[in-house]
DSSP file (Angstrom, degrees, kcal/mol; ACC not computed):
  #  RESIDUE AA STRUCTURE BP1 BP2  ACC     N-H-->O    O-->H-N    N-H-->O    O-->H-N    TCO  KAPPA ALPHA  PHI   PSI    X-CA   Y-CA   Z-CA
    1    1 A X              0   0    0      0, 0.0     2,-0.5     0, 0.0     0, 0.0   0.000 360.0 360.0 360.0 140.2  102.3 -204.6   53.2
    2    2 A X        +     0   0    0      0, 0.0     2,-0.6     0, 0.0     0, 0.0  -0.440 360.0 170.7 -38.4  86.2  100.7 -201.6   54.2
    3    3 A X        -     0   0    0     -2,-0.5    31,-0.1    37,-0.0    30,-0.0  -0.903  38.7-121.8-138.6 127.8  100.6 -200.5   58.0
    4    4 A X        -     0   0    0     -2,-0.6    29,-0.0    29,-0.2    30,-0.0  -0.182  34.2-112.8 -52.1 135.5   99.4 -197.2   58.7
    5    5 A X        -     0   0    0      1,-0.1     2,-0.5     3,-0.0    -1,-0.1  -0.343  32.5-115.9 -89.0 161.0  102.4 -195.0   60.7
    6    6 A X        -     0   0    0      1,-0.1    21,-0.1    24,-0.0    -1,-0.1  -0.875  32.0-103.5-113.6 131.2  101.5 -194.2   64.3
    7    7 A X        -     0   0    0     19,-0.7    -1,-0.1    -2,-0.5    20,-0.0   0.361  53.6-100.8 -62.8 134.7  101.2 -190.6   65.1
    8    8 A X        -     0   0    0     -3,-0.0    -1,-0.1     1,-0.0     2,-0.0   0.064  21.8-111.9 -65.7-179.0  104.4 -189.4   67.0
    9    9 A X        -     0   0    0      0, 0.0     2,-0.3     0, 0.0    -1,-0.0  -0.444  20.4-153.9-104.8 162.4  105.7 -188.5   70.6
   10   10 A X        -     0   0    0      1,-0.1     4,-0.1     4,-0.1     3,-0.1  -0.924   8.8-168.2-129.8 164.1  106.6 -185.5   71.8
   11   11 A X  S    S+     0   0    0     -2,-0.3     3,-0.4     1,-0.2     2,-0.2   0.816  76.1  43.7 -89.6 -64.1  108.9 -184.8   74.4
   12   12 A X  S    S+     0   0    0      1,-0.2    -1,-0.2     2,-0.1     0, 0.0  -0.553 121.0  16.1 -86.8 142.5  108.7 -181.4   75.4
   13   13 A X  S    S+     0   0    0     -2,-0.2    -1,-0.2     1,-0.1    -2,-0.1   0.932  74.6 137.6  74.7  58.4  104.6 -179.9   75.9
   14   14 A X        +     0   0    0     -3,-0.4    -1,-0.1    -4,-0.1    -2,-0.1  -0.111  63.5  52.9-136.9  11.8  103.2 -183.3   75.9
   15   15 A X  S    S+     0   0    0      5,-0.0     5,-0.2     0, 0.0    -3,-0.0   0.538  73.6 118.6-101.6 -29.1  100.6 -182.3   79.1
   16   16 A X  S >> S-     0   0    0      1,-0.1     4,-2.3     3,-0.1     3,-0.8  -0.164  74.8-131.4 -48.4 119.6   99.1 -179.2   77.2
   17   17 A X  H 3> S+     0   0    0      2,-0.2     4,-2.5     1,-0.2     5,-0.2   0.881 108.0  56.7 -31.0 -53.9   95.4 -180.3   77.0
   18   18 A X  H 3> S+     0   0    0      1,-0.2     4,-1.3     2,-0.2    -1,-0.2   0.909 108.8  47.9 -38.0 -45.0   95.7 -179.3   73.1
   19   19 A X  H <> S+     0   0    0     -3,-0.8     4,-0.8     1,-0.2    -2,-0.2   0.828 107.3  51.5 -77.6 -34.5   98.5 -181.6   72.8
   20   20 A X  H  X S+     0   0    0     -4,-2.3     4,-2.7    -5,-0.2     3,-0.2   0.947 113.7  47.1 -78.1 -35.2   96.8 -184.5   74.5
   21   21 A X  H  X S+     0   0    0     -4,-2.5     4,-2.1     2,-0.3    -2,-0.2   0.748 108.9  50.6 -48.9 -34.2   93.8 -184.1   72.2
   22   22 A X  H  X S+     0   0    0     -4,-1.3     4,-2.8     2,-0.2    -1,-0.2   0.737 112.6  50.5 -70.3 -26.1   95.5 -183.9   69.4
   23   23 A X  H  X S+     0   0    0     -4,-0.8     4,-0.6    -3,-0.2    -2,-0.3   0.848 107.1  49.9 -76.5 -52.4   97.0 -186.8   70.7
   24   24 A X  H >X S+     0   0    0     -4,-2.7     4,-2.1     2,-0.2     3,-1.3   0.959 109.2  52.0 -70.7 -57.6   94.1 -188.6   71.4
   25   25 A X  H 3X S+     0   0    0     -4,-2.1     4,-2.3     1,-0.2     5,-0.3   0.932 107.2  51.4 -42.4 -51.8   92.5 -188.1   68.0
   26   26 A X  H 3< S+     0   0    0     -4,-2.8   -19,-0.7     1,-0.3    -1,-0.2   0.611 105.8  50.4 -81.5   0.6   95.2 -189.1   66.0
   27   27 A X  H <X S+     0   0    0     -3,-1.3     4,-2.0    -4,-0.6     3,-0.4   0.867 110.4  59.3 -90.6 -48.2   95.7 -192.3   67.8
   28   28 A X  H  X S+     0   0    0     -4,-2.1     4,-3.5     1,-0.2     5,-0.3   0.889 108.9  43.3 -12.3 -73.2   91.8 -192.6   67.1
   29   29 A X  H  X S+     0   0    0     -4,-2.3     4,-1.7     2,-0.2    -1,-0.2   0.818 106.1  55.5 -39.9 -60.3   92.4 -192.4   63.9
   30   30 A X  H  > S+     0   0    0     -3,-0.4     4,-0.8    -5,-0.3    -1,-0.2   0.793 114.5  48.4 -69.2 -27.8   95.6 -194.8   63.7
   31   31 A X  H  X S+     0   0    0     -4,-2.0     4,-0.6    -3,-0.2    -2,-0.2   0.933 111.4  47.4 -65.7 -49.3   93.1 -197.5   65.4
   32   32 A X  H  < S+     0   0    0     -4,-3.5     4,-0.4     1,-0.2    -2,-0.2   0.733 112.6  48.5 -72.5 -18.9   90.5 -196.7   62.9
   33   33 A X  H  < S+     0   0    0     -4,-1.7    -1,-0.2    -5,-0.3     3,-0.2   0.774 106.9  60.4 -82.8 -23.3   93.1 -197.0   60.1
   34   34 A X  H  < S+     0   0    0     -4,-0.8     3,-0.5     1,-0.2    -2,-0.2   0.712 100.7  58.7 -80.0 -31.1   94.3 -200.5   61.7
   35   35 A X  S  < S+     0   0    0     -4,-0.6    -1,-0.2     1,-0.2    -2,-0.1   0.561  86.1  67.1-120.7  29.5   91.2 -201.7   61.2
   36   36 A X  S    S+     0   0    0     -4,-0.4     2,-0.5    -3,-0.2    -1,-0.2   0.248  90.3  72.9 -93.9   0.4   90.7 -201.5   57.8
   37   37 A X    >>  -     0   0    0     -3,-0.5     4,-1.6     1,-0.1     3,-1.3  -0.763  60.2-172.0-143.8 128.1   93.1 -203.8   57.1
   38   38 A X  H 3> S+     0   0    0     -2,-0.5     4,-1.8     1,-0.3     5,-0.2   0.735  79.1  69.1 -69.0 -30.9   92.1 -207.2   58.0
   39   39 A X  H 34 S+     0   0    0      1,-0.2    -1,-0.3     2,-0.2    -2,-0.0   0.820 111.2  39.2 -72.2 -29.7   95.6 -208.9   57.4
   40   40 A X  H <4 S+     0   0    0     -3,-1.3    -1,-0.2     1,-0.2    -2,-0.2   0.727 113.6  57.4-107.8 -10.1   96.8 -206.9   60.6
   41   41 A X  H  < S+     0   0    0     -4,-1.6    -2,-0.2     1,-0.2    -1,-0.2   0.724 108.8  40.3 -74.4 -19.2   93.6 -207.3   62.5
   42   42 A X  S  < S+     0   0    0     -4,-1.8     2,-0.2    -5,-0.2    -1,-0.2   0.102  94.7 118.9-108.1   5.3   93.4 -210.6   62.5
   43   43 A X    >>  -     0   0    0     -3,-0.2     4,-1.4    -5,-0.2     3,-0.7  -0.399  68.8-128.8 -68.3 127.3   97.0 -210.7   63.1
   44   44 A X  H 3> S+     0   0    0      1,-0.2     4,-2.2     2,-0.2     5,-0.1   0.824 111.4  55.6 -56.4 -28.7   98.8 -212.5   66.7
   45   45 A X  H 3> S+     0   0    0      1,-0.3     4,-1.0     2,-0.2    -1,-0.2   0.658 113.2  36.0 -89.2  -8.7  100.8 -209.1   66.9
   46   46 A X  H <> S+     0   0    0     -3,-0.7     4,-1.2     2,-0.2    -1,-0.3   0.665 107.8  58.5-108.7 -10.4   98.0 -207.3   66.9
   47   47 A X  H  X S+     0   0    0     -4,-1.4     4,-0.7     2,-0.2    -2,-0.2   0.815 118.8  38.2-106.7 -71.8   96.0 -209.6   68.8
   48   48 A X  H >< S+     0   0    0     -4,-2.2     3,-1.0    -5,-0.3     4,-0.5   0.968 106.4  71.5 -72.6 -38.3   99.1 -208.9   71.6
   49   49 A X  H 3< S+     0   0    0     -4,-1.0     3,-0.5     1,-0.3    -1,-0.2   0.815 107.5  28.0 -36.2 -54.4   99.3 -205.3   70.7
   50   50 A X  H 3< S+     0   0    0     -4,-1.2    -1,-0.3    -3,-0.2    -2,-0.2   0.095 116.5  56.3-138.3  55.2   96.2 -204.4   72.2
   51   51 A X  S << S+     0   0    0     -3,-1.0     2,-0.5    -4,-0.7    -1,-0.2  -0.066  88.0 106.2-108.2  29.5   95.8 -206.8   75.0
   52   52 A X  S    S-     0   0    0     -3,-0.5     2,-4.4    -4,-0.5     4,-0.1  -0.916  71.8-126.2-126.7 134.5   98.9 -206.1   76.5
   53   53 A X        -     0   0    0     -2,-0.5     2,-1.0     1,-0.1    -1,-0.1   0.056  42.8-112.2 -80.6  28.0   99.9 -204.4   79.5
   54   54 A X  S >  S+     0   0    0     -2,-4.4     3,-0.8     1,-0.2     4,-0.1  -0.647 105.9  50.6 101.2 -73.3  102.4 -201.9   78.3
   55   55 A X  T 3  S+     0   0    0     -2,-1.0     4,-0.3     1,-0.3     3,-0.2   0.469 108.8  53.1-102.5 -11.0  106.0 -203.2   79.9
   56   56 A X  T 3> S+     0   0    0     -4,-0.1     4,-1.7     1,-0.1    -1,-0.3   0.332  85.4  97.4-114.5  19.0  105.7 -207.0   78.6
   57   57 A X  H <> S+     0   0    0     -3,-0.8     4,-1.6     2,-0.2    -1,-0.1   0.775  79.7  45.2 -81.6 -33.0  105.0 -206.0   74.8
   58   58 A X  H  > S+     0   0    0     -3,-0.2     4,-2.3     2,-0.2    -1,-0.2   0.832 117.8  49.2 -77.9 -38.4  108.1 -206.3   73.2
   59   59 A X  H >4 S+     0   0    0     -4,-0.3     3,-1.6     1,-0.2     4,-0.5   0.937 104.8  55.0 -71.3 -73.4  108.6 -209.7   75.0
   60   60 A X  H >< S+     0   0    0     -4,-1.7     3,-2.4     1,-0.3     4,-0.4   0.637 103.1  55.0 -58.2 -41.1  105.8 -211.0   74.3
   61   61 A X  H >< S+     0   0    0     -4,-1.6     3,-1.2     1,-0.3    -1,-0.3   0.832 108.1  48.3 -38.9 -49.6  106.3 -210.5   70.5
   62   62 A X  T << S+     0   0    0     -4,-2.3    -1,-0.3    -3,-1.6    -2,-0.2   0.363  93.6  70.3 -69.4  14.5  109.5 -212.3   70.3
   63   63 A X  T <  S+     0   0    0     -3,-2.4    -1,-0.2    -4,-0.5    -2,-0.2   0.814  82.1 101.7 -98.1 -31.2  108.1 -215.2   72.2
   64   64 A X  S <  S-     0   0    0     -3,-1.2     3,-0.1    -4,-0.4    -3,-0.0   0.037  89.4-113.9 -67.0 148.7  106.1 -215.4   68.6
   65   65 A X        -     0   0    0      1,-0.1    -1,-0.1     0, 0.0     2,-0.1  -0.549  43.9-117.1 -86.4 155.2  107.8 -218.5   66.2
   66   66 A X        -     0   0    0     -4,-0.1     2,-0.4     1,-0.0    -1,-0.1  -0.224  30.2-114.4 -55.1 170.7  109.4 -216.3   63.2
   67   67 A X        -     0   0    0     -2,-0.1     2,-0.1    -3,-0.1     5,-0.0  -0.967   7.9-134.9-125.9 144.2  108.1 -216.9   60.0
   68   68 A X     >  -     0   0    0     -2,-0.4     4,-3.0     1,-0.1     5,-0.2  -0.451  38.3-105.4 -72.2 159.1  109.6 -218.2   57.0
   69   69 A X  H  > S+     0   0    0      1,-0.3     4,-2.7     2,-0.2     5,-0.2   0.934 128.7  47.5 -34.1 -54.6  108.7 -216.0   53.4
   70   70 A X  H  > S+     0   0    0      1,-0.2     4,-2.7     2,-0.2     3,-0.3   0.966 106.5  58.7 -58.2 -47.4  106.5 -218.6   52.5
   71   71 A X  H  > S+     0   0    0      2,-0.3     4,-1.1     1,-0.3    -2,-0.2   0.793 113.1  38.1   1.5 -62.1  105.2 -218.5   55.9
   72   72 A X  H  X S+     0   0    0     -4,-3.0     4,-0.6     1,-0.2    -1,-0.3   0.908 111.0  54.6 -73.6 -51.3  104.4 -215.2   55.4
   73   73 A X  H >X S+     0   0    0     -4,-2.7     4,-1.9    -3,-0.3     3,-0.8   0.845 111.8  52.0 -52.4 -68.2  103.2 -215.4   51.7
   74   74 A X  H 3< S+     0   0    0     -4,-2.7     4,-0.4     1,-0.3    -1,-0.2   0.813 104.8  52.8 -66.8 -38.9  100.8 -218.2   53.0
   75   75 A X  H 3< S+     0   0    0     -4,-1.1    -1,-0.3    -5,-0.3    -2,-0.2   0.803 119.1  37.8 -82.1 -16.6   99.3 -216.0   56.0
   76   76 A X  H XX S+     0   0    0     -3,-0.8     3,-5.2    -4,-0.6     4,-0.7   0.674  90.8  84.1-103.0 -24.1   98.4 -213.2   53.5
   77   77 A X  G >< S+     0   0    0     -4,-1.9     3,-2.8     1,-0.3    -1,-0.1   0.846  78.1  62.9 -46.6 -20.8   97.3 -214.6   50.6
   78   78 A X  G 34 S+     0   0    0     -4,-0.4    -1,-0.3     1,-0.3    -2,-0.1   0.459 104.3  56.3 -90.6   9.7   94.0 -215.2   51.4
   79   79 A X  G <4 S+     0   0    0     -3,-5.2    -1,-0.3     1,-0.1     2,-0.2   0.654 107.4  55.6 -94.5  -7.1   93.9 -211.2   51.6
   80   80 A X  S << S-     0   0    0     -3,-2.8     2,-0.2    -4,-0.7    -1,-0.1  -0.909  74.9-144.0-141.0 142.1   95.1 -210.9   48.3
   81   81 A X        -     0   0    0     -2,-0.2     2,-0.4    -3,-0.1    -2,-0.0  -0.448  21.0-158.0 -92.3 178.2   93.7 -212.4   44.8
   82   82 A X        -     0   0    0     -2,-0.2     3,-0.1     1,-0.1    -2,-0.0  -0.997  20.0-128.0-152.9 141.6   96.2 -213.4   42.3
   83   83 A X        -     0   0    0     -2,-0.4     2,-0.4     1,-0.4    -1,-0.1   0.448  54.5-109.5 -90.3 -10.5   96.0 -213.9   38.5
   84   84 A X        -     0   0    0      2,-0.0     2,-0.5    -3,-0.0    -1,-0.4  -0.715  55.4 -36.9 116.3-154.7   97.3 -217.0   38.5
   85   85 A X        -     0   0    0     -2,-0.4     2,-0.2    -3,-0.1    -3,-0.0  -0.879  51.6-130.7-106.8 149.2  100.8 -218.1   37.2
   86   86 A X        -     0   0    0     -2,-0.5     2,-0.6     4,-0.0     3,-0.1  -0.421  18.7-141.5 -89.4 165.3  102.5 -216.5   34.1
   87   87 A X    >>  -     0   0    0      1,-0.2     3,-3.9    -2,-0.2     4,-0.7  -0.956  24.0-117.2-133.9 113.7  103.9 -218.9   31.7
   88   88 A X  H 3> S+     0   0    0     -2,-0.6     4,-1.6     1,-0.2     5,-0.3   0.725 115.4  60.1 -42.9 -26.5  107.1 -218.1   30.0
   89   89 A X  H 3> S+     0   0    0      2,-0.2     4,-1.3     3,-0.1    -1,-0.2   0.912 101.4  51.2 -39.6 -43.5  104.9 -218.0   26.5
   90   90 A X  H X> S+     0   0    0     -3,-3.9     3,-4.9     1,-0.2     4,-1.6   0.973 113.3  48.1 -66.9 -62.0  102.5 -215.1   27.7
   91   91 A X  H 3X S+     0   0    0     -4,-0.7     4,-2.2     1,-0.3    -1,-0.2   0.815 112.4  45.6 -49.3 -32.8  105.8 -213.0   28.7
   92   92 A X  H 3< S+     0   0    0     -4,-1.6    -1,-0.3     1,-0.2    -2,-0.2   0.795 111.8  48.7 -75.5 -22.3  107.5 -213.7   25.5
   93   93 A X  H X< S+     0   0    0     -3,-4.9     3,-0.8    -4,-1.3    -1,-0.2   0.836 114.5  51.7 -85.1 -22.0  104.2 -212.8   23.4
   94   94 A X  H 3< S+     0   0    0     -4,-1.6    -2,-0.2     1,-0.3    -1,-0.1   0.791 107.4  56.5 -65.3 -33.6  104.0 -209.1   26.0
   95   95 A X  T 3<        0   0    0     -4,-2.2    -1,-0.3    -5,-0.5    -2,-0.2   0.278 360.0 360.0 -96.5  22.5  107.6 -208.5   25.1
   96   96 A X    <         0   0    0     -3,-0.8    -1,-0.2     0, 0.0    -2,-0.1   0.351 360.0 360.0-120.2 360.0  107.2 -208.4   20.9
């Protein structure tokens, strides 16, 4: 799945007004990119992501059950259409 990368740190220069602007935009950006996909907007980690107060983030994410594949496959699907199931006949009639 698809999640947009989030623009990077710097160490060193990271007060320069330029730098914070830049800075600022491109987190803009990474927000506006975040929410064009619905499967992570509507998401519990994102849901804790940006209601949470900065030091408790990480915890709070692992407090979250895992999920098994199907798990997973079940919480997206409804983002995703599907052609149905292939039937060893169709493949065999694709491959001659």
């Amino acid at each position: 799945m698809y999640v947009p990368p989030i623009p990077a740190k710097k160490a060193v220069g990271n007060t320069k007004l330029t730098f914070l602007e830049e800075r600022c935009f491109l987190l803009s950006m990474f927000l506006k990119q975040l929410s064009r996909c619905p499967y992570l907007v509507e998401s519990q980690e994102f849901g804790i992501f940006v209601t949470s107060k900065g030091n408790n983030l990480q915890r709070e994410l692992t407090l979250l059950p895992e999920l098994s594949p199907e798990k997973q496959l079940d919480r997206i699907s409804q983002y995703y259409s599907f052609m149905g199931e292939i039937k060893d006949s169709e493949i065999a009639e694709e491959e001659i």
